[in-house]
KOLDREN-280920 format. One record per residue (C-alpha): z, x, y. Coordinates in steps of 0.2 Angstrom, whole numbers, padded with zeros to 4 digits, always signed. Example, Ala and Ser with C-alpha at 12.3 -4.5 7.8 and 13.67 -1.06 7.14 Angstrom:
2
+0039+0062-0022
+0036+0068-0005
//
This chain:
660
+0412+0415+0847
+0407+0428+0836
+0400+0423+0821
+0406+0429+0806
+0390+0437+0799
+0386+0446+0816
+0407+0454+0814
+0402+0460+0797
+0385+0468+0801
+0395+0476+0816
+0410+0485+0805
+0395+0488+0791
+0387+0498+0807
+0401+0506+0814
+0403+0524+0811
+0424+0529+0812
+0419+0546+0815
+0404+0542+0827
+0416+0530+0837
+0431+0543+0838
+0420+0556+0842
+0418+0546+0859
+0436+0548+0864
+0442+0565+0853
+0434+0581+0848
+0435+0581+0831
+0433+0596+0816
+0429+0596+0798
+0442+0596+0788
+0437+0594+0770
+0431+0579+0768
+0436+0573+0783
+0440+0578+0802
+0455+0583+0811
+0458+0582+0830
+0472+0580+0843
+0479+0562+0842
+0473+0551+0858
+0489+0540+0856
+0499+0553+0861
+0506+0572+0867
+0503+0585+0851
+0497+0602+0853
+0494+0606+0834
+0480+0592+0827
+0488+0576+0816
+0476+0564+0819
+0466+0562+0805
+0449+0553+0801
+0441+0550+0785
+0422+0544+0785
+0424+0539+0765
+0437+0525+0769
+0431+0521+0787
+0449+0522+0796
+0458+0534+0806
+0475+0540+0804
+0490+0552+0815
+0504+0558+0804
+0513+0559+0823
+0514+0543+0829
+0506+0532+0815
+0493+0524+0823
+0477+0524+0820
+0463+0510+0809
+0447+0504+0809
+0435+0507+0822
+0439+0491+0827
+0456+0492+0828
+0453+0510+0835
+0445+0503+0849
+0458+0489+0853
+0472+0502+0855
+0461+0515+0864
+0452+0505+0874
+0468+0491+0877
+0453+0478+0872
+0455+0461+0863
+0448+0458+0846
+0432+0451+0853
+0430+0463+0867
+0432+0478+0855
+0419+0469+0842
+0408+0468+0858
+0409+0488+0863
+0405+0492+0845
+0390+0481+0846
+0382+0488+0862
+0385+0506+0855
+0374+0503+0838
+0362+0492+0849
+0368+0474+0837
+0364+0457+0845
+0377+0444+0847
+0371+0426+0852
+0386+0417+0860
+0390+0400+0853
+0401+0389+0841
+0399+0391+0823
+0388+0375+0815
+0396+0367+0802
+0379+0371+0792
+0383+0390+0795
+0401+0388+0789
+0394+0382+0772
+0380+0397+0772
+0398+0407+0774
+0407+0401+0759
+0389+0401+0752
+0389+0419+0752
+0405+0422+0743
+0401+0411+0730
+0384+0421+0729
+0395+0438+0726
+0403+0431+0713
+0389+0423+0702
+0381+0441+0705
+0398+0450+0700
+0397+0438+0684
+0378+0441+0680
+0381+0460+0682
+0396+0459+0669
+0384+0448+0659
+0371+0462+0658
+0382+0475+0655
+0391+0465+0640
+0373+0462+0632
+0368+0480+0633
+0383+0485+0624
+0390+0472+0612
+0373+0461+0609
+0364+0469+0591
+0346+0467+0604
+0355+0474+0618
+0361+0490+0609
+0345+0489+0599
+0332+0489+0613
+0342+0492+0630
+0356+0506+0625
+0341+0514+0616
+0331+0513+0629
+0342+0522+0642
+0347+0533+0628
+0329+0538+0626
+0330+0544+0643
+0344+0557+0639
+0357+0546+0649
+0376+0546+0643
+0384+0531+0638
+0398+0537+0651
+0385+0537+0663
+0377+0520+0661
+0394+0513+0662
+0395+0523+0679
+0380+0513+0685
+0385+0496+0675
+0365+0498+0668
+0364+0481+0657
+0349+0473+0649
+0343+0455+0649
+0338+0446+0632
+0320+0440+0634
+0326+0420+0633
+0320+0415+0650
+0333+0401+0651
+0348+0409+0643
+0356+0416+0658
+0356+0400+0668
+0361+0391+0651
+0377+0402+0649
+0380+0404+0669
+0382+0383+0669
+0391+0382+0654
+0403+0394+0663
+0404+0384+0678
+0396+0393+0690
+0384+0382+0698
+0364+0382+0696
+0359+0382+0714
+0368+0397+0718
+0357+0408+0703
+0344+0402+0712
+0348+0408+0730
+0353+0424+0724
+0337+0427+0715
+0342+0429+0697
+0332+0413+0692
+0319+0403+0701
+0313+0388+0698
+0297+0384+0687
+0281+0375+0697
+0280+0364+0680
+0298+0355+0680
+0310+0363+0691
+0320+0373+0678
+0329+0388+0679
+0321+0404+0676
+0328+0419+0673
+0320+0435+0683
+0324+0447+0672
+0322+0442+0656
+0317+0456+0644
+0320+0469+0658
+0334+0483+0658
+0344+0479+0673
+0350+0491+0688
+0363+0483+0697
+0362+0487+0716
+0382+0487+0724
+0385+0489+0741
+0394+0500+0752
+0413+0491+0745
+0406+0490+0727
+0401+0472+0728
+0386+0465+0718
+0373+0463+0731
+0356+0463+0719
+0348+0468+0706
+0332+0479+0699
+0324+0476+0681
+0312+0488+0674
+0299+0483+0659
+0301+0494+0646
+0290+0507+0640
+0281+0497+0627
+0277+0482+0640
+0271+0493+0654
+0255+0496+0650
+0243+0488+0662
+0256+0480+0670
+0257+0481+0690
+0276+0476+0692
+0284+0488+0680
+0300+0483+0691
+0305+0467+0699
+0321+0468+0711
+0330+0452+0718
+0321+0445+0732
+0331+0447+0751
+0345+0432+0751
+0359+0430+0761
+0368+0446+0753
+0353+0456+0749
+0341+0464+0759
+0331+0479+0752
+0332+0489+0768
+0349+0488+0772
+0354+0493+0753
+0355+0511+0747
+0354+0513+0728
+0369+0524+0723
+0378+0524+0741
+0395+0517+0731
+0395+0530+0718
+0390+0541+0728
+0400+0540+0747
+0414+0551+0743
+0403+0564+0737
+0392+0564+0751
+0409+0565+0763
+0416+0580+0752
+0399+0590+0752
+0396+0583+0771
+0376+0581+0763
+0367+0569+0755
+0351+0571+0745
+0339+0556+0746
+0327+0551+0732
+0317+0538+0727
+0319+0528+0712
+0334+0524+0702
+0332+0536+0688
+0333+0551+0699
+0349+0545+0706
+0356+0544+0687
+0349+0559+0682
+0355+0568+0696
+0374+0562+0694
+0373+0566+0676
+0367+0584+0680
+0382+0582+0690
+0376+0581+0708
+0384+0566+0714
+0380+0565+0733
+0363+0555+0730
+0356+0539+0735
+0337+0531+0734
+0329+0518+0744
+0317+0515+0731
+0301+0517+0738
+0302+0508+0754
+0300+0516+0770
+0319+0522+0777
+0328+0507+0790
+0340+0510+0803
+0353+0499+0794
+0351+0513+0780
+0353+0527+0792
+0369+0520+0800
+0374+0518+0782
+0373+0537+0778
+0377+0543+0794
+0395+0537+0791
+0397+0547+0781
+0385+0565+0784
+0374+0571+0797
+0363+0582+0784
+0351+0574+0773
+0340+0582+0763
+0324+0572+0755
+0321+0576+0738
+0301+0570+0732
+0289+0574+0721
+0276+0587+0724
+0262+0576+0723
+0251+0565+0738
+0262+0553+0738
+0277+0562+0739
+0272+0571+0753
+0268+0556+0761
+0286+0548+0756
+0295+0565+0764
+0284+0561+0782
+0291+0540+0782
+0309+0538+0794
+0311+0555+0797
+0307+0552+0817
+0320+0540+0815
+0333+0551+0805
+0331+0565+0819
+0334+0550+0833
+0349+0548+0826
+0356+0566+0825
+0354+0569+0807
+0351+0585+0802
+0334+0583+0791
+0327+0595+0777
+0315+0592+0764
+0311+0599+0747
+0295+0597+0736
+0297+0598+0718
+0283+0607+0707
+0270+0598+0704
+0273+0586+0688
+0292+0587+0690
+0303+0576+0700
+0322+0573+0704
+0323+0564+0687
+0312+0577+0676
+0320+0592+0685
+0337+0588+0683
+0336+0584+0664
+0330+0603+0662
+0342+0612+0673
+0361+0613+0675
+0368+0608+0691
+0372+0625+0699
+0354+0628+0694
+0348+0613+0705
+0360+0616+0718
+0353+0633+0718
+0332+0630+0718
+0339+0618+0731
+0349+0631+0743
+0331+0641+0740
+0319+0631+0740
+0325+0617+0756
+0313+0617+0772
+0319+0612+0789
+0308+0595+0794
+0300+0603+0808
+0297+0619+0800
+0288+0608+0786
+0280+0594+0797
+0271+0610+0806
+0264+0616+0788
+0260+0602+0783
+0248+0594+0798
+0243+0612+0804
+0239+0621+0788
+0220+0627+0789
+0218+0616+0804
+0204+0624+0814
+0196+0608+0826
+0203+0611+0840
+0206+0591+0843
+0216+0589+0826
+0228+0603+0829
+0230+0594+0847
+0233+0578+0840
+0246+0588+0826
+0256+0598+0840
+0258+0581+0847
+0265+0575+0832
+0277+0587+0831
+0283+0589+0847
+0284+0571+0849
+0297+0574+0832
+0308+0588+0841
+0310+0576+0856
+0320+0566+0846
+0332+0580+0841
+0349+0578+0849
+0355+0594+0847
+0348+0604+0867
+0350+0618+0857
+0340+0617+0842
+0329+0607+0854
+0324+0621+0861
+0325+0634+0848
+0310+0622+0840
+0302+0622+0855
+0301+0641+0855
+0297+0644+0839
+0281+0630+0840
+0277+0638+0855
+0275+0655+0845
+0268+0650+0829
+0255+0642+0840
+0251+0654+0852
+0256+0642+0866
+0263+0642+0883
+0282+0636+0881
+0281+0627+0897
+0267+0617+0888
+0275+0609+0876
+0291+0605+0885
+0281+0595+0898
+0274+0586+0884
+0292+0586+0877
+0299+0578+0892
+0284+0563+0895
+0289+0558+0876
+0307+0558+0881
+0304+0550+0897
+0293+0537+0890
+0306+0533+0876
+0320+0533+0892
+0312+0519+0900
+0309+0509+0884
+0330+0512+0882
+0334+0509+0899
+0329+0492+0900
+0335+0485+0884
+0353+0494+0889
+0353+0482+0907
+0349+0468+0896
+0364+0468+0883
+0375+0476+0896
+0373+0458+0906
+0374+0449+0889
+0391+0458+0887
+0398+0455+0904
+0393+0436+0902
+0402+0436+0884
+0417+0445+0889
+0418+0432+0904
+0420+0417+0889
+0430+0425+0877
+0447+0419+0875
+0458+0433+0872
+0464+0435+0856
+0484+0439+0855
+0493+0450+0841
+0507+0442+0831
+0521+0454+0832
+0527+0461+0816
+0545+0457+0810
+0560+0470+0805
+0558+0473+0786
+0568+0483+0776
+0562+0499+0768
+0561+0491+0750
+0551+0476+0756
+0538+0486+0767
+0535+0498+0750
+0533+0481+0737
+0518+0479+0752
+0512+0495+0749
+0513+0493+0734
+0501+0476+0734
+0489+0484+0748
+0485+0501+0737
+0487+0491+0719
+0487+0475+0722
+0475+0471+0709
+0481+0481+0696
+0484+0471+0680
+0503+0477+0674
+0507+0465+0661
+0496+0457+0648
+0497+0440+0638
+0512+0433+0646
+0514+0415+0642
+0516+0402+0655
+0526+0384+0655
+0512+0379+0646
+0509+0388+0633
+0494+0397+0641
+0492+0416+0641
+0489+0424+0655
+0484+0444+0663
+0497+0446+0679
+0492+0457+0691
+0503+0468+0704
+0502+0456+0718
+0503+0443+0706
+0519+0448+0698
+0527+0450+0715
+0523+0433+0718
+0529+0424+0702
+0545+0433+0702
+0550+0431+0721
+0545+0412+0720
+0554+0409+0705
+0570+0411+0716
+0563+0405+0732
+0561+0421+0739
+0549+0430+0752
+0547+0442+0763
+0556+0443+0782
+0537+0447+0789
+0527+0434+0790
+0513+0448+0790
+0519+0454+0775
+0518+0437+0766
+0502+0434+0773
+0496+0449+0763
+0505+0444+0747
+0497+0428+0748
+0479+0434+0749
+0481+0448+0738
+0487+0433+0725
+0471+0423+0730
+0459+0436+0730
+0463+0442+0712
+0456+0430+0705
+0438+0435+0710
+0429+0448+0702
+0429+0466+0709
+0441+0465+0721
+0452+0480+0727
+0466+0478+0738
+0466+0493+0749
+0447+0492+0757
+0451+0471+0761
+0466+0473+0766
+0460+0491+0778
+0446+0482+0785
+0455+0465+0787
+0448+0453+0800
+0466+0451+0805
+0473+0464+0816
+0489+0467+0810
+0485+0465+0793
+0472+0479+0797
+0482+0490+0806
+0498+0489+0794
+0486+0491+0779
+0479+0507+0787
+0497+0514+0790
+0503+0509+0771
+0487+0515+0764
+0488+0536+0771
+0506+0534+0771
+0516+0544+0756
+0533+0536+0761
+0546+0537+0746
+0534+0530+0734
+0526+0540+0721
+0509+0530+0716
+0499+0532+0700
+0483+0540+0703
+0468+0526+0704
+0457+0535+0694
+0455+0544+0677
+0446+0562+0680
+0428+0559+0673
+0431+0574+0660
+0441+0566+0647
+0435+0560+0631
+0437+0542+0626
+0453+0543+0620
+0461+0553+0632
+0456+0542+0645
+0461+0528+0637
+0476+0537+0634
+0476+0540+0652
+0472+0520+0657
+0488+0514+0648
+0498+0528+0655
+0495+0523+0672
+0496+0507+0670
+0513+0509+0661
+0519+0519+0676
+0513+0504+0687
+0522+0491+0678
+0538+0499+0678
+0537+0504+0697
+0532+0489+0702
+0546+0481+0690
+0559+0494+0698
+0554+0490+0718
+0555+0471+0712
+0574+0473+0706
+0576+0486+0722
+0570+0470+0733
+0582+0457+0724
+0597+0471+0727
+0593+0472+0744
+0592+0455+0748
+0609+0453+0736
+0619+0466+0748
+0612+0456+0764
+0620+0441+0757
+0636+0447+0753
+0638+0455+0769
+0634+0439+0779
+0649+0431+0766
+0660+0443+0771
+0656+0439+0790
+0658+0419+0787
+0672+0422+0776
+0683+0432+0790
+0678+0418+0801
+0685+0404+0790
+0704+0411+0787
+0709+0391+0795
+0698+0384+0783
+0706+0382+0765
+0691+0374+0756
+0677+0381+0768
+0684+0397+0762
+0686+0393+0745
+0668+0389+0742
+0663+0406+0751
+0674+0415+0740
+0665+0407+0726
+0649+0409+0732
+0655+0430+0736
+0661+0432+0719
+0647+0424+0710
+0634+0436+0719
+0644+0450+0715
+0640+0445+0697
+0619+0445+0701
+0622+0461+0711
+0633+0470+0696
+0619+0464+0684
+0605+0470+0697
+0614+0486+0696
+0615+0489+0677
+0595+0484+0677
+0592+0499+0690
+0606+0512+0679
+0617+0512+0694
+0636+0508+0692
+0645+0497+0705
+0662+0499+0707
+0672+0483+0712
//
């Protein structure tokens, strides 16, 4: 078995452009790619895949998914099987045995790790805005920096009151549980007697989210006043369970539909250049804060771009910074350039002083090709013979990583040239580095293609529960949950109890079928009702990307369809344009959320009617059958008349008239 950490790391790795690019020549299209559907016949291209929400889509047939689920139907695998291909592609391990019970704790573990850090995040944020220190020190503080307030709530900055004990204090008292503020790094536990501690007291804090816009970590910076003499002027959360510094991008959730739309990313280092960059309006920026690029961070960005461009200060050490992971970048077919700032200015400084098409501009301009940069750099005024040897090396070494054969090549020449070499020279040396990195990849490819064939022989195949008839009302209340399900449409309702309580869209759904015993005819479809329900109740959860990247199947795979499907339902836009003032967008919030209310209210009464209509046509069957049965039929005629009543009163609620 597969455990479920080793699944998650291999969707987190899986590129849906990358993996359909296997099977289909794909184009750009926008902001995403366009090809001719696999699944079947088509001449003119409807098969669509967007890197941004990781799934594929054709308009033709329907199908389409997850690279997982891609790979199923493609390839006609299983669940495992398909899990297993995607794990030999992006070279992930899977160790083949049964979950220990100690692993399934660390699984629930790690939710309840998400949550605390979801609450601590929302705990910072409140502090920094509402707290008389937080606005004080904090909001001034960023402030100070020439950030927005629209901004900083983009990033959820927050600040930490200098009590080291207050945050585990109030965490407690809210029932979150001690141990757990521990494992995620937000406390630790003092030598002297074992108390709490929190890690960032007296720090502005950057929240780190993830790819899905989960809380994963945190960074907390000293402010200015405190920093002098100080060697830590930032503390991050140390790697847990959901954290681990190199797998992270800073930015990556802001910015992922950027970087799809502008097909480039621009990678800095620290956080403040990411902000300043966004507020300049340059959204497609990440950092990796200092540490030296990973190959989890790569796969990350290459879902969503080949270009890259790294953005550094002009100085020693950004030089040095623009040199770390770029062998590995061009290894795995990104396209690399590199900008150097003036010296004294950097991504942060530049972008406070100049408008965005200005940036993008000294960008266009000023950009170097790696290799064109990497031969400046080691070859500039190099006149020992044994040191420009030992840079050609380097270089060449760099180019053999290139995938592109033609831009290979076209380095090749233009090293050769430059250096007043023979071509043949370097592409013997060229081909030893390739050969040599051949044999290292040939024998690690024998060893997990005989792991495979192994697991595939004891994996029990995993088979798809068929999906019901629905009717068209019930399979749009699902849409409906899938693209909105956490929505809050009504507020302060009043339970039994005299408790008041937010409802959500999947949560009104609910409460109003059950209240008459109702449910879906798909048992897929009330799976997802269910969980949409149970998941709301967690902190930053959004129905579409669970429900898309679903470990079940179906629930997948109907979610993929519902979600790029426009079907006869007119959805409220999920976002509010970033260019409105505040009352105009909260104009704009309640707008939406008004439209949302009564939509879902409508399909509600839609469902009740359509289910109403199924009845009285199954009476009217029973009742033609029971003509030799006086009081058989008079109860039926009973029953008929009285749901002509709930259907007339349906009616008048929907403004249609029924004529009896």
């Amino acid at each position: 078995m597969i455990d479920q950490a080793t699944i998650e790391k291999i969707k987190e790795a899986a590129n849906i452009v990358d993996v359909v690019s296997e099977f289909v020549t794909l184009r750009k299209a926008g902001a995403n790619y366009k090809g001719l559907c696999p699944f079947h016949n088509e001449k003119t291209p409807s098969f669509m895949v967007s890197p941004a929400r990781g799934m594929c889509h054709c308009f033709g047939c329907g199908k389409g998914g997850t690279p997982v689920s891609f790979i199923m139907e493609h390839e006609q695998m299983t669940y495992p099987e398909a899990l297993r291909w995607l794990a030999a592609k992006y070279h992930i391990e899977i160790r083949e045995r049964e979950l220990t019970d100690e692993e399934r704790r660390e699984q629930s573990e790690r939710e309840s790790m998400l949550i605390v850090n979801s609450w601590a995040a929302d705990f910072f944020e409140q502090t920094l805005h509402h707290h008389v220190d937080g606005v004080a020190i904090g909001l001034a503080y960023f402030r100070s920096r020439g950030f927005r307030d629209d901004i900083i709530r983009r990033f959820r900055l927050g600040y930490d009151l200098p009590d080291r004990e207050l945050l585990a204090r109030t965490a407690t008292d809210k029932g979150y549980r001690e141990e757990f503020l521990v494992k995620t790094g937000l406390c630790y536990r003092r030598d002297s007697d074992g108390r709490a501690i929190d890690r960032f007291a007296g720090r502005v804090v950057f929240p780190w989210l993830g790819v899905s816009g989960k809380v994963v970590g945190f960074g907390g910076r000293l402010l200015d006043a405190r920093t002098k003499g100080v060697q830590q002027k930032y503390v991050n959360s140390p790697d847990s369970e959901i954290y681990h510094k190199d797998h992270e991008l800073y930015g990556i959730f802001q910015a992922k539909k950027a970087i799809a739309k502008h097909d480039c990313v621009y990678m800095v280092e620290g956080y403040t250049d990411v902000i300043s960059m966004h507020q300049c309006g340059i959204e497609n920026v990440v950092a990796n804060s200092g540490t030296a690029l990973s190959i989890h961070q790569i796969h990350t960005l290459h879902r969503f771009t080949s270009n890259i461009v790294l953005l550094y200060d002009g100085d020693e050490a950004g030089i040095h910074a623009a040199m770390r992971g770029t062998d590995m970048l061009l290894a795995e077919g990104m396209n690399v350039k590199v900008l150097l700032f003036p010296d004294g200015d950097d991504p942060d400084s530049f972008a406070r002083k100049h408008t965005a098409e200005e940036f993008i501009r000294y960008i266009a301009e000023h950009q170097t090709d790696f290799i064109e940069y990497k031969t400046k750099l080691l070859l500039n005024e190099v006149t020992d013979p044994t040191k420009q040897s030992e840079a050609i090396a380097s270089i060449v070494k760099s180019i053999s990583l290139v995938t592109d054969h033609v831009l290979r090549s076209k380095y090749l020449h233009e090293c050769a040239i430059t250096q007043g070499l023979p071509e043949g020279t370097l592409i013997n040396t060229m081909n030893e580095f390739i050969s040599e990195a051949r044999g290292r990849q040939s024998s690690e490819n024998r060893q997990r293609r005989e792991q495979a064939l192994v697991a595939n022989l004891q994996e029990s195949l995993v088979s798809a529960t068929p999906l019901g008839q629905a009717s068209k009302v019930e399979r749009m209340l699902v849409q409906l949950i899938i693209r909105h399900g956490e929505k809050i449409i009504l507020r302060n309702v009043e339970d039994e109890a005299g408790n008041r309580h937010n409802l959500t869209v999947a949560q009104y759904i609910q409460y109003d079928l059950s209240s008459d015993g109702l449910s879906f005819q798909d048992p897929v479809f009330n799976r997802i009702l269910s969980q949409a329900v149970e998941r709301c109740a967690y902190p930053g959860f959004e129905a579409e990307p669970y429900f898309v990247h679903h470990d079940d199947v179906d629930i997948s795979r109907l979610a993929t369809q519902l979600s790029v499907d426009p079907y006869q339902l007119s959805v409220p836009q999920k976002e509010t344009p970033d260019d409105l003032d505040e009352d105009a967008r909260v104009l704009a919030e309640k707008t939406r959320e008004e439209e949302l209310r009564q939509q879902t209210l409508h399909l509600v009464l839609d469902f009740r009617m359509d289910y109403v209509e199924h009845h009285l046509k199954a009476l009217q069957a029973a009742i033609a059958q029971s003509a030799s049965q006086p009081e058989r039929l008079m109860q039926l005629m009973t029953e008929y008349k009285d749901m002509q009543l709930i259907r007339n009163q349906l009616a008048k609620r929907l403004g249609n008239e029924i004529i009896t």
